[in-house]
C-alpha positions as CSV (number, residue, x, y, z in Angstrom):
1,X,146.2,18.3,148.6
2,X,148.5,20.1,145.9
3,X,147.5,17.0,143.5
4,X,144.1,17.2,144.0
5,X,144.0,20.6,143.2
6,X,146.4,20.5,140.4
7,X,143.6,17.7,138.8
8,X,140.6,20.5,139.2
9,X,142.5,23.3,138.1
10,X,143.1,21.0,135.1
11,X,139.4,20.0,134.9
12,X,138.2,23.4,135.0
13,X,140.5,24.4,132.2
14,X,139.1,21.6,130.0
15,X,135.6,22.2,130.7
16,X,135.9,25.7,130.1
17,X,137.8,24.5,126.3
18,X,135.5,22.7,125.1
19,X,132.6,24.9,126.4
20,X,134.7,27.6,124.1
21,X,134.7,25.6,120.9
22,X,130.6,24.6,121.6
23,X,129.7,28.3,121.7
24,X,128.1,29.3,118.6
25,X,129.0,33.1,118.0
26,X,126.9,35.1,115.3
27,X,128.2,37.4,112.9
28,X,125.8,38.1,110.1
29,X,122.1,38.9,110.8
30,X,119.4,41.4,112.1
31,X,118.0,42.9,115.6
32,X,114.6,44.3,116.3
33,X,114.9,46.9,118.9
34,X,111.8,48.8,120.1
35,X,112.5,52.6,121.5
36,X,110.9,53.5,124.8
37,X,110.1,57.1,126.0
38,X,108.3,57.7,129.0
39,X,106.8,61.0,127.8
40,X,105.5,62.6,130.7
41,X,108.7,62.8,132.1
42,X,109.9,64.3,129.2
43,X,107.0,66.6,128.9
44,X,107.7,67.9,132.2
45,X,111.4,68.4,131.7
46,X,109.8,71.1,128.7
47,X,108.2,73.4,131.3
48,X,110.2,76.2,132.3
49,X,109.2,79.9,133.6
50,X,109.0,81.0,130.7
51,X,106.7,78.8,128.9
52,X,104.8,77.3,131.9
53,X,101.3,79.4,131.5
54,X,100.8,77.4,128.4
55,X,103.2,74.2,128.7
56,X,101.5,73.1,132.0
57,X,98.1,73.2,130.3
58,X,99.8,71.2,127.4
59,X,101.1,69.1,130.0
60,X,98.1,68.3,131.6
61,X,96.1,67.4,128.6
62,X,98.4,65.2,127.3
63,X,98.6,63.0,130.3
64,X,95.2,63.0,130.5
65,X,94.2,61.6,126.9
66,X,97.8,60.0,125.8
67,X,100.0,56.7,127.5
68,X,103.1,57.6,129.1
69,X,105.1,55.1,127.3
70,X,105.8,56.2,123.6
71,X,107.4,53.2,121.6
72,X,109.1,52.6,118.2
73,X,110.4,50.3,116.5
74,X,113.8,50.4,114.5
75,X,116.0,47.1,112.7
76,X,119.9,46.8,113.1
77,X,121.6,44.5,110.5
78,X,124.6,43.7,111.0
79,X,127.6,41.8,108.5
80,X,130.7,41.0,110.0
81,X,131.7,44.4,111.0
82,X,129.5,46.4,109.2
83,X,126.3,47.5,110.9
84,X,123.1,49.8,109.7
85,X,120.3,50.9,112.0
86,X,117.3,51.7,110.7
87,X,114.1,53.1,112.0
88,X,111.3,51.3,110.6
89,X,109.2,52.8,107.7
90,X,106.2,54.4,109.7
91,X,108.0,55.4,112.5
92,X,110.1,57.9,110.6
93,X,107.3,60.6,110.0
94,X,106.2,61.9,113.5
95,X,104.4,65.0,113.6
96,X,102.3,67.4,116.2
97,X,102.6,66.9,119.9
98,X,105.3,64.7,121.0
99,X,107.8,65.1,118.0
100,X,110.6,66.7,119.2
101,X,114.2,65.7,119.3
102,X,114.3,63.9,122.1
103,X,110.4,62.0,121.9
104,X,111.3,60.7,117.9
105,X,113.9,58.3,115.9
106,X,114.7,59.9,112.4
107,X,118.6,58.7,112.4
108,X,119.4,56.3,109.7
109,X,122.7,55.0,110.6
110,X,125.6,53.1,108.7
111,X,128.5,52.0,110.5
112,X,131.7,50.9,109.5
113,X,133.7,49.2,112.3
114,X,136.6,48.4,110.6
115,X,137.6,51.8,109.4
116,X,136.0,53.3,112.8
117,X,134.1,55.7,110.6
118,X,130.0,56.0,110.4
119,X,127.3,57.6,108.2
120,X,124.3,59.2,109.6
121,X,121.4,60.7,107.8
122,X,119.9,63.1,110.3
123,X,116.7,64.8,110.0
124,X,117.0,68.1,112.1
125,X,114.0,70.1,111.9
126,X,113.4,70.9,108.8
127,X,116.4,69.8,107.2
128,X,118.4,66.8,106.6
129,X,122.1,66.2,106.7
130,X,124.5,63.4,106.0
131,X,127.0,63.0,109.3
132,X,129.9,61.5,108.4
133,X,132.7,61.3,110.9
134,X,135.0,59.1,113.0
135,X,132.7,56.6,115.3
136,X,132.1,57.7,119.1
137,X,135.0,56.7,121.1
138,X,133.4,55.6,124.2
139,X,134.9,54.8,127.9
140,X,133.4,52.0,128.6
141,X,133.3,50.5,132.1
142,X,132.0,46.5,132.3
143,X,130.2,45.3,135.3
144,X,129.3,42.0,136.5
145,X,125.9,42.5,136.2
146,X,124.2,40.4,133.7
147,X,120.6,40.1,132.7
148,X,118.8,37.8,129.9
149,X,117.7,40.5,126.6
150,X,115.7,38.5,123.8
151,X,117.4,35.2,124.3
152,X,120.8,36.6,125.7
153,X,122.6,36.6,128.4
154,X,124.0,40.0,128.5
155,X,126.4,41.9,130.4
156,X,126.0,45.5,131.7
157,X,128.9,48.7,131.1
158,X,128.3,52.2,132.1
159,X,129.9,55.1,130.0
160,X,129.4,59.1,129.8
161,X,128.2,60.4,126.3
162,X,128.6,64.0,125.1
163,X,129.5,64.8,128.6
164,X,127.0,64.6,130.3
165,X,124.4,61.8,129.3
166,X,124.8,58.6,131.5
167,X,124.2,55.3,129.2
168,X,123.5,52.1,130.7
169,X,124.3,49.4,128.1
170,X,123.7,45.4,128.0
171,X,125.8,43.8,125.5
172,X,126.2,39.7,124.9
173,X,129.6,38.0,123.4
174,X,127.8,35.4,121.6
175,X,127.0,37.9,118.6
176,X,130.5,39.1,117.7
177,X,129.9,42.4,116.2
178,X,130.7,45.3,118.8
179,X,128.0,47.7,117.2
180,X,124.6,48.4,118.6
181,X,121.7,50.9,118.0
182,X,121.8,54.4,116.9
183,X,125.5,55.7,117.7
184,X,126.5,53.3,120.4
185,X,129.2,50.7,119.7
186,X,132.6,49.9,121.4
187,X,131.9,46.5,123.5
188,X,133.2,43.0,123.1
189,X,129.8,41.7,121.3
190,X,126.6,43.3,120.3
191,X,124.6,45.6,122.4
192,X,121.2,44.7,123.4
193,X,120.2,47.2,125.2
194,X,120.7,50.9,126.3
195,X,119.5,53.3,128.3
196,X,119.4,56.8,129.2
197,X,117.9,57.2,132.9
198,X,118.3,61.0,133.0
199,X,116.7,61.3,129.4
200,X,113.7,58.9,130.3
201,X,114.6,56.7,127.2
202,X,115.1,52.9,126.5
203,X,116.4,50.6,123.3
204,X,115.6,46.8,123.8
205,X,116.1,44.6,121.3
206,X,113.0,42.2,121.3
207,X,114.0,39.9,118.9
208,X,117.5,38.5,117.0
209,X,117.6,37.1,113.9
210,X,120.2,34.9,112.7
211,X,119.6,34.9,109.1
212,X,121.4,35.8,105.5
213,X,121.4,39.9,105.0
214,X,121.7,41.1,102.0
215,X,124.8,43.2,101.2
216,X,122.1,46.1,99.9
217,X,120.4,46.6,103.2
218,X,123.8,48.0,104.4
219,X,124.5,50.4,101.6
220,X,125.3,53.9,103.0
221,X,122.0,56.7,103.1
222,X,123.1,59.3,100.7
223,X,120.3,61.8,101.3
224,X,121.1,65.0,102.8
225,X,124.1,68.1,103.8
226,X,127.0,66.8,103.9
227,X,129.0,67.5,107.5
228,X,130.9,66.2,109.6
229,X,130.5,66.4,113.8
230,X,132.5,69.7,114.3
231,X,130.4,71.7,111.5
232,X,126.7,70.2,112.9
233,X,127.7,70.9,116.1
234,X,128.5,75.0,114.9
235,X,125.0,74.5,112.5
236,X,122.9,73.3,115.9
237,X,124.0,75.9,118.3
238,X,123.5,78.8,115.7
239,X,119.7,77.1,115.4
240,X,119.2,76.9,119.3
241,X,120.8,80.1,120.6
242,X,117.5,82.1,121.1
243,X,115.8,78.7,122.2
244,X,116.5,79.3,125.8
245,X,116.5,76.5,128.7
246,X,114.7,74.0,126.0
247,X,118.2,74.4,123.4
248,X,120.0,72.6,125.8
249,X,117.8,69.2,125.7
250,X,117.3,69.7,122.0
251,X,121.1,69.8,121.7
252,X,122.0,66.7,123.4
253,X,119.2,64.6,121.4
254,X,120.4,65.3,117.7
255,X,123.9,65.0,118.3
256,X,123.1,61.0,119.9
């Protein structure tokens, strides 16, 4: 009995060698992720009694001529351990209803995972500033859970963001560069997908290419007011004080 399962322990170790040194891991190429917000939700999340003689109307008439599903698109290259998201070119201007914080994607973000340090060009209102700072040190915890994203099989971790935003994120180990889109980063491979149930919003990657970037597509943005977290965090709150229940959602969506 101990020999037969000395010869399968022995098996299993071999098998899962060579499957090791078949896997193909990628290090260098692009994702397409496309940003989901289901806007109704976070239409409704605007109405408050202060605002809710004119919001509910504003409300209403959205839901009735607009889909609920507001979706953009955005590119992540990535070399080695150097990563920079991008919004894509049209989805950068957004104006009139549905362009606040939380409903848009104006963050152009360079990452640096060897130094642990990022640079984010964030338009805030009327203004833009360049963020640079430490990366997001984010408690991660893994699951088993596992489903297939654009090719992948992934596997899910849960995590707490800012305090108080709960992020569901899919990640896979065959691309081995722990970066991802926007801010989040931290896994053992590439994250595929995220999402924020309480905020109503989803990133997916839809497709991965494997393909030679070049180095220019991951030079740093240089546009905007230079700060770091602690001084945009002091800048926002100055911005938002007289803003009432609405500064608190606005908050949380331009310091992702």
């Amino acid at each position: 009995m101990m020999k037969k399962t000395l010869i399968m322990m022995v098996c299993l170790f071999v098998y899962s060698t060579i499957r090791a040194q078949n896997t193909h891991f990628t290090t260098v190429g692009s994702v397409e992720f496309e940003k989901t917000i289901n806007m109704f939700a976070a239409m409704k999340k605007m109405i408050n009694k202060d605002n809710e003689s004119y919001m509910q109307q504003v409300y209403d008439q959205y839901k009735k001529n607009q889909p609920q599903f507001k979706k953009l698109k955005s590119t992540l290259y990535f070399i080695n351990d150097k990563t920079m998201f991008k919004p894509d070119a049209d989805e950068t201007m957004q104006s009139g209803l549905g362009s606040s914080a939380q409903t848009t994607q104006n963050n152009i973000t360079r990452t640096d995972l060897g130094t642990g340090t990022f640079i984010t060009q964030k338009k805030v209102f009327e203004e833009t500033f360049l963020l640079k700072d430490s990366v997001r040190n984010i408690t991660w915890k893994i699951t088993d859970e596992t489903r297939d994203i654009a090719g992948y099989t992934c596997r899910r971790a849960n995590a707490l963001v800012l305090d108080s935003i709960y992020v569901v994120a899919f990640y896979t180990d065959e691309i081995a560069v722990s970066g991802g889109p926007e801010s989040f980063s931290g896994l053992p491979g590439m994250i595929l997908g995220v999402a924020l149930p309480h905020e109503n919003i989803t990133w997916f990657a839809t497709k991965v290419n494997e393909v030679t970037i070049d180095p220019k597509n991951l030079n740093p943005p240089t546009k905007g007011k230079p700060v770091n977290n602690k001084q945009l965090r002091t800048t926002l709150q100055a911005a938002l004080k007289d803003w009432g229940d609405y500064a608190k959602e606005s908050f949380k969506a331009l310091l992702l």
